[in-house]
Predicted model as a PDB file, atoms N, CA, C, CB and O in Angstrom, pLDDT in the B-factor column:
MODEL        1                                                                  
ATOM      1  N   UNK A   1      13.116  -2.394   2.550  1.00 73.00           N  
ATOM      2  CA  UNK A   1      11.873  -1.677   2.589  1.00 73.00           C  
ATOM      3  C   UNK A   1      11.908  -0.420   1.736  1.00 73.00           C  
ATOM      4  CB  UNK A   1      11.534  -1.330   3.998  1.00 73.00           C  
ATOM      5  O   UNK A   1      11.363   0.609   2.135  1.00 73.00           O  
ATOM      6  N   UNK A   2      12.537  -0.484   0.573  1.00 85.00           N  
ATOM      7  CA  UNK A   2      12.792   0.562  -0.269  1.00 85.00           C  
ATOM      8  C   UNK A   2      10.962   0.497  -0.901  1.00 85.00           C  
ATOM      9  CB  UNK A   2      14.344   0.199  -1.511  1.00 85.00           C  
ATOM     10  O   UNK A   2      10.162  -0.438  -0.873  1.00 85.00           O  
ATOM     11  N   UNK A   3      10.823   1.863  -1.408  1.00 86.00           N  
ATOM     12  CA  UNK A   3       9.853   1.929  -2.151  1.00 86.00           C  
ATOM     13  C   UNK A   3       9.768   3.069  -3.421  1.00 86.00           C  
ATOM     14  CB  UNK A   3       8.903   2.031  -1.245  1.00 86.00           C  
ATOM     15  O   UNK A   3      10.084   4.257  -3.491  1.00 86.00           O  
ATOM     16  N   UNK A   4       9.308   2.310  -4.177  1.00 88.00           N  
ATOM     17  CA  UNK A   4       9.742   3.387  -5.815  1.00 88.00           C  
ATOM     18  C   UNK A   4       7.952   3.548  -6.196  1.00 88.00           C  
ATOM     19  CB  UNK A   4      11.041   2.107  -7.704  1.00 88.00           C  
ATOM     20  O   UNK A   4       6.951   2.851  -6.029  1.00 88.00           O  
ATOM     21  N   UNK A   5       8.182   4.524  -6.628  1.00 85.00           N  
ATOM     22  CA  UNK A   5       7.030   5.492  -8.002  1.00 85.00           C  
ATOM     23  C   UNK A   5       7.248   5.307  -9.225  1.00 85.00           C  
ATOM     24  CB  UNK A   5       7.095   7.137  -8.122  1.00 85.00           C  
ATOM     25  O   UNK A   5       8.340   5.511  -9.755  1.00 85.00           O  
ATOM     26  N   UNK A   6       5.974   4.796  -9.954  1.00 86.00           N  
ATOM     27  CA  UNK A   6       6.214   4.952 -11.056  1.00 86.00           C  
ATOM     28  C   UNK A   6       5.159   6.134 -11.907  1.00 86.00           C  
ATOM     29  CB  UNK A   6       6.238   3.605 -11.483  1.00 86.00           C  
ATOM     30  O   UNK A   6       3.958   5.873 -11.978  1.00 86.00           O  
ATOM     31  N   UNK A   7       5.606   7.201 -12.422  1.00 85.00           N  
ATOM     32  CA  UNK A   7       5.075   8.074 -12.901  1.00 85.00           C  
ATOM     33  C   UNK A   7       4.141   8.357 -14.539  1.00 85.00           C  
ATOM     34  CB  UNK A   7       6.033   8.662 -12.675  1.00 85.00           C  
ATOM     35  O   UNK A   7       3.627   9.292 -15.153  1.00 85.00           O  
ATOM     36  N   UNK A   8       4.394   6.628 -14.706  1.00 89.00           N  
ATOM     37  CA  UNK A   8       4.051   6.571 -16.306  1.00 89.00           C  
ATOM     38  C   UNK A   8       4.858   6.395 -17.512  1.00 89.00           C  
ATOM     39  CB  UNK A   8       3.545   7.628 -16.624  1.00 89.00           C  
ATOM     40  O   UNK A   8       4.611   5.949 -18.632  1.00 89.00           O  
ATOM     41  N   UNK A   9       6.502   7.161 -16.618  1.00 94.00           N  
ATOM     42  CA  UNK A   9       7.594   6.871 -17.856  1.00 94.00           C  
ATOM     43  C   UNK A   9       8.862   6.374 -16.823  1.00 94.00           C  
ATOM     44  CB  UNK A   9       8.061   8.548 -19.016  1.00 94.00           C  
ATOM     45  O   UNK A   9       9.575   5.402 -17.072  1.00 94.00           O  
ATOM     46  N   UNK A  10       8.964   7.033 -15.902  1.00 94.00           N  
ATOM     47  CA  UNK A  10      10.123   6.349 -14.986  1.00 94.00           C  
ATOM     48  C   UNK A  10       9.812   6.353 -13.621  1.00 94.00           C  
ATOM     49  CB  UNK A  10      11.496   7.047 -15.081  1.00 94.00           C  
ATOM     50  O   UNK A  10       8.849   7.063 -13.331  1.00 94.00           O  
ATOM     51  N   UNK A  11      10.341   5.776 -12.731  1.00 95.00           N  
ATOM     52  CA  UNK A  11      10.736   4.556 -11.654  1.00 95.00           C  
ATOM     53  C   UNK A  11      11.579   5.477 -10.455  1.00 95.00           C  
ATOM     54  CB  UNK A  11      11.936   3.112 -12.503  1.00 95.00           C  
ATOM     55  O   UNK A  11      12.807   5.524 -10.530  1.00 95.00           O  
ATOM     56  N   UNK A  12      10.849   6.214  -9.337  1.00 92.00           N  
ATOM     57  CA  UNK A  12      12.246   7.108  -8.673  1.00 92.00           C  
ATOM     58  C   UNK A  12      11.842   6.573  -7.070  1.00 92.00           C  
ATOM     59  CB  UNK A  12      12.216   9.367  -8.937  1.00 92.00           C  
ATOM     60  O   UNK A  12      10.699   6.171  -6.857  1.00 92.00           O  
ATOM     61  N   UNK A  13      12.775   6.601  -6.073  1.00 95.00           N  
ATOM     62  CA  UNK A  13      12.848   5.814  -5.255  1.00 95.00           C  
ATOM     63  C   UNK A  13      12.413   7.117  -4.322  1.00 95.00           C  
ATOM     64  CB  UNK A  13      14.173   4.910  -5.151  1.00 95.00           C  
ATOM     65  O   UNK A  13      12.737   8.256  -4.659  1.00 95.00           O  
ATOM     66  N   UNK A  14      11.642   6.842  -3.104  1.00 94.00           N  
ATOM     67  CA  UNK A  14      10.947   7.625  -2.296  1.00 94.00           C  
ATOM     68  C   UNK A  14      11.718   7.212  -1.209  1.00 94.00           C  
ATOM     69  CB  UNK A  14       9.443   7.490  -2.241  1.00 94.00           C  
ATOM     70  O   UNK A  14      12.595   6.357  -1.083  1.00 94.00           O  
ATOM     71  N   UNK A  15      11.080   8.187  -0.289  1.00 95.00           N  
ATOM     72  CA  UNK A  15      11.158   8.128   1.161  1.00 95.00           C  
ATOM     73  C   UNK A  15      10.974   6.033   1.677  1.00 95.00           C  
ATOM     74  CB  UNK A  15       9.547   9.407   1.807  1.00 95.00           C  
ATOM     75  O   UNK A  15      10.169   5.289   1.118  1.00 95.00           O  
ATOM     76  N   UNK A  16      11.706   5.695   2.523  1.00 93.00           N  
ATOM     77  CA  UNK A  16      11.704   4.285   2.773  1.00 93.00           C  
ATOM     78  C   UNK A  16      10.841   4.021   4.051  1.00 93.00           C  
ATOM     79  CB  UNK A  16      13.182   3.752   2.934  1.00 93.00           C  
ATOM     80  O   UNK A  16      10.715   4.715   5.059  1.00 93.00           O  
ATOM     81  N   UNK A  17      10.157   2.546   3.643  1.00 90.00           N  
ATOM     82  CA  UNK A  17       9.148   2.065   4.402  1.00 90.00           C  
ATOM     83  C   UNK A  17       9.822   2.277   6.439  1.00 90.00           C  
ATOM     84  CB  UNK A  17       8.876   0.182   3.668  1.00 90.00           C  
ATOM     85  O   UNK A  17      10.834   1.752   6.905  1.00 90.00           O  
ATOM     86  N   UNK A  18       9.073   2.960   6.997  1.00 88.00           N  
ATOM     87  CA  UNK A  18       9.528   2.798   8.369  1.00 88.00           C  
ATOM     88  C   UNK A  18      10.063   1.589   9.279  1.00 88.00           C  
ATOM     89  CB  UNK A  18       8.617   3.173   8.928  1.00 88.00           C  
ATOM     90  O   UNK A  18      10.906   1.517  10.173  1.00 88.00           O  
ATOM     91  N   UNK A  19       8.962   0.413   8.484  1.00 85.00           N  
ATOM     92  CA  UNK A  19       9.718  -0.718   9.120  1.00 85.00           C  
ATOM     93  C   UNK A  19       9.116  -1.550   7.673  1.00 85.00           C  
ATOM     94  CB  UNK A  19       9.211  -1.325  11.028  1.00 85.00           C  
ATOM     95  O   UNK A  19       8.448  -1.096   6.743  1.00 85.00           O  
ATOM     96  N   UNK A  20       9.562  -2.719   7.872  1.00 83.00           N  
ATOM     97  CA  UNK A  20       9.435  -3.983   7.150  1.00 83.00           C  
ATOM     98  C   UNK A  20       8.625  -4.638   7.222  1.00 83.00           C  
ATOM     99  CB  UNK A  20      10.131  -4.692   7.249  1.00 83.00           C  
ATOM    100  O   UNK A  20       8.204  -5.194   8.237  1.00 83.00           O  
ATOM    101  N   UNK A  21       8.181  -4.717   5.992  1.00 78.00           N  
ATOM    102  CA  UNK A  21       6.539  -5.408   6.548  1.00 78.00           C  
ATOM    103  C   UNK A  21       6.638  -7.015   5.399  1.00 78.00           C  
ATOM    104  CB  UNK A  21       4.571  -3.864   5.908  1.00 78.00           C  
ATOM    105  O   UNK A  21       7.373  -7.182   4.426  1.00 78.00           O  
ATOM    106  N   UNK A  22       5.473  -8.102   6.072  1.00 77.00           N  
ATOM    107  CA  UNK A  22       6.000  -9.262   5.661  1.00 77.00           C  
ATOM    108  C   UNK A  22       4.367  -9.450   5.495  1.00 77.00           C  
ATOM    109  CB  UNK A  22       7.114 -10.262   6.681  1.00 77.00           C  
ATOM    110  O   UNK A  22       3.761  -9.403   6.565  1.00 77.00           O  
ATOM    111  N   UNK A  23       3.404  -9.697   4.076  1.00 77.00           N  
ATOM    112  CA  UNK A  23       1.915 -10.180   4.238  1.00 77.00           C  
ATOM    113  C   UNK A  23       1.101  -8.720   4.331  1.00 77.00           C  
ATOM    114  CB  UNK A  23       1.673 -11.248   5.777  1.00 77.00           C  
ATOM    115  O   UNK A  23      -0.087  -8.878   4.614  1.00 77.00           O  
ATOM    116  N   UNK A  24       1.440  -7.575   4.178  1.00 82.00           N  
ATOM    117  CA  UNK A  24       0.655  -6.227   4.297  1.00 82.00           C  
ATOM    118  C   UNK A  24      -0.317  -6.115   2.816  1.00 82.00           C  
ATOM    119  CB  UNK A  24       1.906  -4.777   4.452  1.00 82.00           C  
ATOM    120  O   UNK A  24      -0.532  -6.845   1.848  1.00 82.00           O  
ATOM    121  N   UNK A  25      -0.563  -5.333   3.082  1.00 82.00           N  
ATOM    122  CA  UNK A  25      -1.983  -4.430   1.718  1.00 82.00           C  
ATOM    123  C   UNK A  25      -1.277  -3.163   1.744  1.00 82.00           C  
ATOM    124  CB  UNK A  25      -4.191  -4.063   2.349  1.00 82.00           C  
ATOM    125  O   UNK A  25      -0.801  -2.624   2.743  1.00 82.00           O  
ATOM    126  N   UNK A  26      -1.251  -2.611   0.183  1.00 85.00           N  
ATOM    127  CA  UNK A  26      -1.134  -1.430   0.443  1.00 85.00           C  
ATOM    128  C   UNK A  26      -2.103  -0.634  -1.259  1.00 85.00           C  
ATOM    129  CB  UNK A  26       0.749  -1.160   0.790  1.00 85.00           C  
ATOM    130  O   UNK A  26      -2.267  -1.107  -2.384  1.00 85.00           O  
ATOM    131  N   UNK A  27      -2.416   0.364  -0.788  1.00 86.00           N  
ATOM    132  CA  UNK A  27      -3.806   0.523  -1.414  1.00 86.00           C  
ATOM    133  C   UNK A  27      -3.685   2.273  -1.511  1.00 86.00           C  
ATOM    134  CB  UNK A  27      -5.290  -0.210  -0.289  1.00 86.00           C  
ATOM    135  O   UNK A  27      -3.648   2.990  -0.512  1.00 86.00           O  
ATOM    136  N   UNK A  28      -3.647   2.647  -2.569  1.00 88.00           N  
ATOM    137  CA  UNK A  28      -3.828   4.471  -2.546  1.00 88.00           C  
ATOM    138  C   UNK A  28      -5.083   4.792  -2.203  1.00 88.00           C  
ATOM    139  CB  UNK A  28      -3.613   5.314  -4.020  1.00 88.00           C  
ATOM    140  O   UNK A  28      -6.062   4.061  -2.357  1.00 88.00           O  
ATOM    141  N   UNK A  29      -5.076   6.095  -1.645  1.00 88.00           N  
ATOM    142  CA  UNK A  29      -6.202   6.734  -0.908  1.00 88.00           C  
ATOM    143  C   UNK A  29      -6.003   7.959  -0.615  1.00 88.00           C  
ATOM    144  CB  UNK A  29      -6.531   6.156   0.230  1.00 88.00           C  
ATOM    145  O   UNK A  29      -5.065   8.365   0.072  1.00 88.00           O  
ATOM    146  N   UNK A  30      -6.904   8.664  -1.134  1.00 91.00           N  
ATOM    147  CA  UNK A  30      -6.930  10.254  -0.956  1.00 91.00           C  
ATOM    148  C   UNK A  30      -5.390  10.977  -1.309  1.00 91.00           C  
ATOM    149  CB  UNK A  30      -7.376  10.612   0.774  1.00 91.00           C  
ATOM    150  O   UNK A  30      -4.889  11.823  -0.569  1.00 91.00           O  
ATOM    151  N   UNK A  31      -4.758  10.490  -2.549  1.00 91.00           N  
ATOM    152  CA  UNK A  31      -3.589  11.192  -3.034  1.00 91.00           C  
ATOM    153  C   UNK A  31      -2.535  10.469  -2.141  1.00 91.00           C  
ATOM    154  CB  UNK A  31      -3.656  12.888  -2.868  1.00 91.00           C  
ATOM    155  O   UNK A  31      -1.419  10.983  -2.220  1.00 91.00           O  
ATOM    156  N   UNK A  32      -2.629   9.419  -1.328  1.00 92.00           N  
ATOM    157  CA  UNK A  32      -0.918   8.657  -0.276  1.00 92.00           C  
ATOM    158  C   UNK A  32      -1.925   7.084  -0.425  1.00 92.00           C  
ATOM    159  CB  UNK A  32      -0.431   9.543   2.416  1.00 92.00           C  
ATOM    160  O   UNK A  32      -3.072   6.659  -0.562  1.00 92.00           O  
ATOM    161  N   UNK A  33      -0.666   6.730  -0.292  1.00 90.00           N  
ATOM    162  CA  UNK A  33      -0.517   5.170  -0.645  1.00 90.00           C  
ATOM    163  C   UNK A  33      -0.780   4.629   1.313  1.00 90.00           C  
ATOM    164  CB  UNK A  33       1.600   4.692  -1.618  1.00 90.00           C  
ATOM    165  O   UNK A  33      -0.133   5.214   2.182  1.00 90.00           O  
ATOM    166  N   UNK A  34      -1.612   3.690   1.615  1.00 89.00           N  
ATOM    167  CA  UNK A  34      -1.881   3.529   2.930  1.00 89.00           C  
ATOM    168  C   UNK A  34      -1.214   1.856   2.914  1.00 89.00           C  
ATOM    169  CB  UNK A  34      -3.677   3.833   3.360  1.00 89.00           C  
ATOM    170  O   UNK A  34      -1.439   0.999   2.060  1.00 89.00           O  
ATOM    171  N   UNK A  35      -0.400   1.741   4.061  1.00 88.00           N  
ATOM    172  CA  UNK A  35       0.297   0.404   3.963  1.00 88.00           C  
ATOM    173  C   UNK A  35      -0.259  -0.158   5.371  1.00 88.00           C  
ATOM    174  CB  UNK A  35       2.121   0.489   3.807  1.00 88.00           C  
ATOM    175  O   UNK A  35      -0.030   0.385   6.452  1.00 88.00           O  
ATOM    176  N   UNK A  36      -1.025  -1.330   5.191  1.00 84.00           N  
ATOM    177  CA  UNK A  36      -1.975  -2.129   6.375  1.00 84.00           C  
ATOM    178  C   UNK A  36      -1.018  -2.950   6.597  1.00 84.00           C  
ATOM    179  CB  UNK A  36      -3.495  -2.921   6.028  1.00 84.00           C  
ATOM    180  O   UNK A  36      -0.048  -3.117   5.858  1.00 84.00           O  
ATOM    181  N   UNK A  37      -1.302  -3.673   7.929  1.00 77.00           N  
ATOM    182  CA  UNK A  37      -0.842  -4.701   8.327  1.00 77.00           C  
ATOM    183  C   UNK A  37      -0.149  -5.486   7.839  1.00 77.00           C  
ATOM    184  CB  UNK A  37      -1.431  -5.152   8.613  1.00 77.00           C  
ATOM    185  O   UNK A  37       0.126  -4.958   6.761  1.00 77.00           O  
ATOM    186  N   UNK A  38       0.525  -6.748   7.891  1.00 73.00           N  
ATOM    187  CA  UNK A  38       1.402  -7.672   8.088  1.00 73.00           C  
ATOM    188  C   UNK A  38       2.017  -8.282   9.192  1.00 73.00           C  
ATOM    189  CB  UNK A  38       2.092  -7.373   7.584  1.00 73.00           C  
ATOM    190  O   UNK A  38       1.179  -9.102   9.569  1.00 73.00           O  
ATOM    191  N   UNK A  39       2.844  -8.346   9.814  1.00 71.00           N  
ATOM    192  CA  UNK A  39       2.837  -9.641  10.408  1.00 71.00           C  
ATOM    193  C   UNK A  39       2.729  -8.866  12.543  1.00 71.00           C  
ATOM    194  CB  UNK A  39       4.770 -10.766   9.676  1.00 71.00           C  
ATOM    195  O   UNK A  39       3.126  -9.237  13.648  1.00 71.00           O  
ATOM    196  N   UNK A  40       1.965  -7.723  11.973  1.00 75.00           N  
ATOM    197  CA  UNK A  40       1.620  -6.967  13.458  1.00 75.00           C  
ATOM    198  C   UNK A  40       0.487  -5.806  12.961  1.00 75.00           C  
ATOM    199  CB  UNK A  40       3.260  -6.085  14.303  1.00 75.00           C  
ATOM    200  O   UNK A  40       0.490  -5.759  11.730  1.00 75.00           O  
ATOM    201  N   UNK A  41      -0.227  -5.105  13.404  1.00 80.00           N  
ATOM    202  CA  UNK A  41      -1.196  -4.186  13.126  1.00 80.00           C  
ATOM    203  C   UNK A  41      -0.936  -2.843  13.067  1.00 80.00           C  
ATOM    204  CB  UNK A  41      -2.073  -4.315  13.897  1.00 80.00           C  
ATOM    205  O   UNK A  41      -1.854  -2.173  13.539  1.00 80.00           O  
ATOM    206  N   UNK A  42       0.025  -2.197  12.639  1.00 84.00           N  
ATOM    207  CA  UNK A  42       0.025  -1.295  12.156  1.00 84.00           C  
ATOM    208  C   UNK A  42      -0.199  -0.662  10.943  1.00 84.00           C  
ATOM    209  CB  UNK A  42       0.605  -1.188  12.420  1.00 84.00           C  
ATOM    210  O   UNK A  42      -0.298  -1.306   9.899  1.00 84.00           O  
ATOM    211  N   UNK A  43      -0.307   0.816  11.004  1.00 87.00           N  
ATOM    212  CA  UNK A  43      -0.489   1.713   9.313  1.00 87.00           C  
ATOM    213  C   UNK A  43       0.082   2.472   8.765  1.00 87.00           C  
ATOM    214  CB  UNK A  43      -1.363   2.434   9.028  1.00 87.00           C  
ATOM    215  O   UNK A  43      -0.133   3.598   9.215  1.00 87.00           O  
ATOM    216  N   UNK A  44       0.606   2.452   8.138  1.00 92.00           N  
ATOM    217  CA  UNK A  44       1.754   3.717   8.148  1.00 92.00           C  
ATOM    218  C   UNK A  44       0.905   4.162   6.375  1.00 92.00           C  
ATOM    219  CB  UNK A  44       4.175   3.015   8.190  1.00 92.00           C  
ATOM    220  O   UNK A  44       0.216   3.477   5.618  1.00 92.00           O  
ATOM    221  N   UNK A  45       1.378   5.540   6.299  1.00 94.00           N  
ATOM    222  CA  UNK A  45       0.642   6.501   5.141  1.00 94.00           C  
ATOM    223  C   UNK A  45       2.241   7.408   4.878  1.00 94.00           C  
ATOM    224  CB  UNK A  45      -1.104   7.748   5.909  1.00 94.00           C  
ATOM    225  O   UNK A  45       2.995   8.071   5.590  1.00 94.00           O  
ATOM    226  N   UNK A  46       2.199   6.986   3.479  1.00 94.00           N  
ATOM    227  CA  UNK A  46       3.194   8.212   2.492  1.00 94.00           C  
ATOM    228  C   UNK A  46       2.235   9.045   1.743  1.00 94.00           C  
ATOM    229  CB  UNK A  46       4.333   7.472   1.169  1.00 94.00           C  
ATOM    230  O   UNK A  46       1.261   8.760   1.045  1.00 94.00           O  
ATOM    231  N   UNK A  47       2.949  10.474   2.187  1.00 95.00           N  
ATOM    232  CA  UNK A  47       2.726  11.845   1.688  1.00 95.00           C  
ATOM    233  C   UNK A  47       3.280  11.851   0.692  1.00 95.00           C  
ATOM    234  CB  UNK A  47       3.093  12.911   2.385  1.00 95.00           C  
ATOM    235  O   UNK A  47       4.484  11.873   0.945  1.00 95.00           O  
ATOM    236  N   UNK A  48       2.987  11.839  -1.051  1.00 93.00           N  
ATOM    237  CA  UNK A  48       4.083  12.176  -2.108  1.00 93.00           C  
ATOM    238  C   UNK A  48       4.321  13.616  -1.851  1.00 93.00           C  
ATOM    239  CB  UNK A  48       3.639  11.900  -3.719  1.00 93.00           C  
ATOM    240  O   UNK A  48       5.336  14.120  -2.333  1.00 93.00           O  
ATOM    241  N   UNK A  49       3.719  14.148  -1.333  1.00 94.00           N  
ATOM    242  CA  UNK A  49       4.358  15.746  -1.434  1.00 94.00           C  
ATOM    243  C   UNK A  49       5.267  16.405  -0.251  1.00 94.00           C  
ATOM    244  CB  UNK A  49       3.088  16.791  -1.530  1.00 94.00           C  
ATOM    245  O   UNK A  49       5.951  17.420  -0.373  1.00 94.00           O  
ATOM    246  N   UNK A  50       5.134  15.659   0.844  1.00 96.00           N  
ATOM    247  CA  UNK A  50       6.306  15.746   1.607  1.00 96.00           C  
ATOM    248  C   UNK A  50       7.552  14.602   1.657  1.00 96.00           C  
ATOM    249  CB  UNK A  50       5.787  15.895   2.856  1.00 96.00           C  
ATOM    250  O   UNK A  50       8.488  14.527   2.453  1.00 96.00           O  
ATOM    251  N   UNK A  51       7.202  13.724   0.483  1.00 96.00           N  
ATOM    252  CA  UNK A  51       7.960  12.551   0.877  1.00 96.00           C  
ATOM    253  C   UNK A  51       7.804  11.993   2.268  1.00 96.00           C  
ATOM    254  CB  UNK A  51       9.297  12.838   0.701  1.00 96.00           C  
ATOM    255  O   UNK A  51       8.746  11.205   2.349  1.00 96.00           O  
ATOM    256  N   UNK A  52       7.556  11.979   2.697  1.00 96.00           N  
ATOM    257  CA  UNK A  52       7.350  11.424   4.169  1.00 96.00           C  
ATOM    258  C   UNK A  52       6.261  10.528   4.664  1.00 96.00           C  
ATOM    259  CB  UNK A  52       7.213  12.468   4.983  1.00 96.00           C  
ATOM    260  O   UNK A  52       5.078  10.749   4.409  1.00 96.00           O  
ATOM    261  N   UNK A  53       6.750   9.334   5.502  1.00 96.00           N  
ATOM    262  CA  UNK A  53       5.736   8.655   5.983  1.00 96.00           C  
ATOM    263  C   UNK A  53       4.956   9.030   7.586  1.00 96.00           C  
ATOM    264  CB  UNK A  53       6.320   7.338   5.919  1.00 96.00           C  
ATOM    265  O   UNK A  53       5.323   9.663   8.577  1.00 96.00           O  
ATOM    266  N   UNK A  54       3.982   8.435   7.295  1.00 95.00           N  
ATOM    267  CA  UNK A  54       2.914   8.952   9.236  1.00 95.00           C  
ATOM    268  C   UNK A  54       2.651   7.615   9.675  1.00 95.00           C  
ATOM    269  CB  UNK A  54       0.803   9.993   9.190  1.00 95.00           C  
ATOM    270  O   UNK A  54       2.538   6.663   8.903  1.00 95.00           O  
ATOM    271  N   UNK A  55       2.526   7.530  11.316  1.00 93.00           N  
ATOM    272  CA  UNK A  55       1.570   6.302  11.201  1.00 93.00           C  
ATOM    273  C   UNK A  55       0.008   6.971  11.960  1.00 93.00           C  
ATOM    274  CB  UNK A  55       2.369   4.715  12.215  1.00 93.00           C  
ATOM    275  O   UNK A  55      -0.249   8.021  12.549  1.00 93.00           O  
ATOM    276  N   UNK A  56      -0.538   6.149  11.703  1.00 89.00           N  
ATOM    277  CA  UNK A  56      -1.856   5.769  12.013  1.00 89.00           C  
ATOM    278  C   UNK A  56      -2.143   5.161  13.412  1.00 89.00           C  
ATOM    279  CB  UNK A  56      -2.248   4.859  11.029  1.00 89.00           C  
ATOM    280  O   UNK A  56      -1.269   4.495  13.968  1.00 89.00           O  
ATOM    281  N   UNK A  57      -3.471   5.399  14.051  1.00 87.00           N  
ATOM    282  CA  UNK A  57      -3.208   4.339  15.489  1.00 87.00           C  
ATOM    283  C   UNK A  57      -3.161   2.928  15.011  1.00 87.00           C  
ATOM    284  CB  UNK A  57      -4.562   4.386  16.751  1.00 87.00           C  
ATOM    285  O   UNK A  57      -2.765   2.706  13.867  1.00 87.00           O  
ATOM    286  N   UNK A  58      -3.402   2.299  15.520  1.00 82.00           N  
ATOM    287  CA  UNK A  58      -2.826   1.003  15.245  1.00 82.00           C  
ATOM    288  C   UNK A  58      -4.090   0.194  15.089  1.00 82.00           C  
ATOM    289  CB  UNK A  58      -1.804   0.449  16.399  1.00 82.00           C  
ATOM    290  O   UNK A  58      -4.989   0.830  15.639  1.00 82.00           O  
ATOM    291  N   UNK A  59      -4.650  -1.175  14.468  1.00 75.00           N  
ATOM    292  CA  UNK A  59      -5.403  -1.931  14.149  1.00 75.00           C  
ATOM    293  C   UNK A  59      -5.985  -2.377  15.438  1.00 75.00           C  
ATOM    294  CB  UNK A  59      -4.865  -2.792  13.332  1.00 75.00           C  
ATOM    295  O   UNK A  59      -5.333  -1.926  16.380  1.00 75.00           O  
ATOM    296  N   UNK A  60      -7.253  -3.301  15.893  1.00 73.00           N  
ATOM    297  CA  UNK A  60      -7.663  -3.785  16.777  1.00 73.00           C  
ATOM    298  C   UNK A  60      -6.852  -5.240  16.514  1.00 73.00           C  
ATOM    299  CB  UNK A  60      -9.159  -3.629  16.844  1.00 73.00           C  
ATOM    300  O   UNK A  60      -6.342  -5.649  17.558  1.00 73.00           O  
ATOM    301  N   UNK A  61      -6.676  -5.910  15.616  1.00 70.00           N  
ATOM    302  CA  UNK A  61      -5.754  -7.421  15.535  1.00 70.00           C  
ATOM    303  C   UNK A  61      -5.170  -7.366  14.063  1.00 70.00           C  
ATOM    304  CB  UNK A  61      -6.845  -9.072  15.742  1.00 70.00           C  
ATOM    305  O   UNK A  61      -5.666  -7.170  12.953  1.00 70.00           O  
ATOM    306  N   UNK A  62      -4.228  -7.557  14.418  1.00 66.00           N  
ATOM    307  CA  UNK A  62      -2.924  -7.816  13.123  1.00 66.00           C  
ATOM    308  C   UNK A  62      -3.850  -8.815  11.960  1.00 66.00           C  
ATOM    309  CB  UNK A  62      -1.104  -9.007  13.914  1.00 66.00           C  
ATOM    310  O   UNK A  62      -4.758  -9.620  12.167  1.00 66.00           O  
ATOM    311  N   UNK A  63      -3.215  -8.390  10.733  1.00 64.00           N  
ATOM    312  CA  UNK A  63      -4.094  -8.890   9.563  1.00 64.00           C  
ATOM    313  C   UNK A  63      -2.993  -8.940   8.674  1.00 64.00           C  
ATOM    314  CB  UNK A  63      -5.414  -7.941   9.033  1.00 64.00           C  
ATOM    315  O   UNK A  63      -2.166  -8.029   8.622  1.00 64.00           O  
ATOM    316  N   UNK A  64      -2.931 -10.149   7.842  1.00 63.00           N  
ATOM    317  CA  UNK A  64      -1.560 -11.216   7.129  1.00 63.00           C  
ATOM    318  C   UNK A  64      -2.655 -11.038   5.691  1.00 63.00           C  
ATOM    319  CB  UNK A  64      -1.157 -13.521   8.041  1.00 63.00           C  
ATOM    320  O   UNK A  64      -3.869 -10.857   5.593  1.00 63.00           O  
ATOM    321  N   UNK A  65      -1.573 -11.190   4.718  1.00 60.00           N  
ATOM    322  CA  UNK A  65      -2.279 -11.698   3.386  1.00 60.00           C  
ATOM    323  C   UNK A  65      -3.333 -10.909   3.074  1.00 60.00           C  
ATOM    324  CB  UNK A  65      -2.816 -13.104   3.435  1.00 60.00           C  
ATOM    325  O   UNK A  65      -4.310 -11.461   2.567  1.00 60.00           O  
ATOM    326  N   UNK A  66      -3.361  -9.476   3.306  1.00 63.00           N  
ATOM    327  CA  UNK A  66      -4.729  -9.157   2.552  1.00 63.00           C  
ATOM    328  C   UNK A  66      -5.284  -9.306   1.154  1.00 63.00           C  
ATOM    329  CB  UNK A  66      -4.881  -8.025   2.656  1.00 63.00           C  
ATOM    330  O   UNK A  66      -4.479  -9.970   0.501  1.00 63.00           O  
ATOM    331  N   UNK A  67      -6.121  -9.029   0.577  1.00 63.00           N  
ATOM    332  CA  UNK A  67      -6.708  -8.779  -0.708  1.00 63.00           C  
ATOM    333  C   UNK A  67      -7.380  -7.461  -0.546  1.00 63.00           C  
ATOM    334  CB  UNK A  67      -7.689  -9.909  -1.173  1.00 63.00           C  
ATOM    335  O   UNK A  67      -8.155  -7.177   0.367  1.00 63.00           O  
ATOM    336  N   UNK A  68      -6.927  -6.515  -1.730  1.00 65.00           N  
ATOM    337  CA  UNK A  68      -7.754  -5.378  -1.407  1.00 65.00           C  
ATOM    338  C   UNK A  68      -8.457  -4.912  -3.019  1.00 65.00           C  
ATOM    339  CB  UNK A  68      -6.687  -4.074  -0.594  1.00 65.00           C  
ATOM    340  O   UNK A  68      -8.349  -5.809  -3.855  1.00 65.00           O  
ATOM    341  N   UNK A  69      -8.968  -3.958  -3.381  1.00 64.00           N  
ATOM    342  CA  UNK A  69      -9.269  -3.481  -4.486  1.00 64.00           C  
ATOM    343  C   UNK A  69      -9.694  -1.752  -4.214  1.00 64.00           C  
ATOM    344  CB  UNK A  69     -10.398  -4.466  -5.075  1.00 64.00           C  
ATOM    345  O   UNK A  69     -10.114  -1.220  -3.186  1.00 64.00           O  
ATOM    346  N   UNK A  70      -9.420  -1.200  -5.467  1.00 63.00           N  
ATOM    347  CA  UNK A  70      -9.431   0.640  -5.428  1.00 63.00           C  
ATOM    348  C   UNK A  70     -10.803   0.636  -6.569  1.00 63.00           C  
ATOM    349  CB  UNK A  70      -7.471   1.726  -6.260  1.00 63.00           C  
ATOM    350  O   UNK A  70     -10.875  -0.120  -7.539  1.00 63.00           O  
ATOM    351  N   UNK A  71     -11.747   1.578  -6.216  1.00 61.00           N  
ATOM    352  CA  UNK A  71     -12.456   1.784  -7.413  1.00 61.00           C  
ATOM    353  C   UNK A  71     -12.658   3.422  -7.459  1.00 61.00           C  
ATOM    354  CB  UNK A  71     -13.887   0.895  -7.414  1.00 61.00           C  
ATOM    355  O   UNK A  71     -12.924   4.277  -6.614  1.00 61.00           O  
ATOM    356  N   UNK A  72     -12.386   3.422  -8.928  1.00 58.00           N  
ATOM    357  CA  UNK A  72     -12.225   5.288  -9.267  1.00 58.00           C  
ATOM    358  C   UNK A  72     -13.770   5.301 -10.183  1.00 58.00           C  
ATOM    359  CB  UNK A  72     -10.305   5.949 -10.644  1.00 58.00           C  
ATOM    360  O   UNK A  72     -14.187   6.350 -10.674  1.00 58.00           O  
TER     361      UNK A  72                                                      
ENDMDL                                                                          
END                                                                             
């Protein structure tokens, strides 16, 4: 559950996923990367500026395989 940044020229390894996720979405939002569901309903959110992950309350039903899209 390692997770890396890429800044445009290099690749540096962050703070690591809290747990392991298998079928999740993960989608930037408001400056942190938000990691949905997989194979249970949770959310967990990385801070790039504290390095650190949060979670979120938890989903009403676990959600596999998302598809998502960002529009700027």
């Amino acid at each position: 559950h390692s997770i890396e940044v890429f800044d445009g020229a290099l690749w540096t390894l962050v703070a690591k996923l809290p747990r392991i996720r298998d079928g999740s979405l993960a989608l930037p939002f408001a400056g942190r990367l938000v990691v949905l569901g997989g194979e249970k309903s949770e959310i967990d959110v990385y801070d790039p500026t504290t390095d650190s992950w949060s979670e979120l309350p938890q989903m009403i039903s676990s959600q596999r395989l998302w598809c998502g899209a960002v529009s700027y």
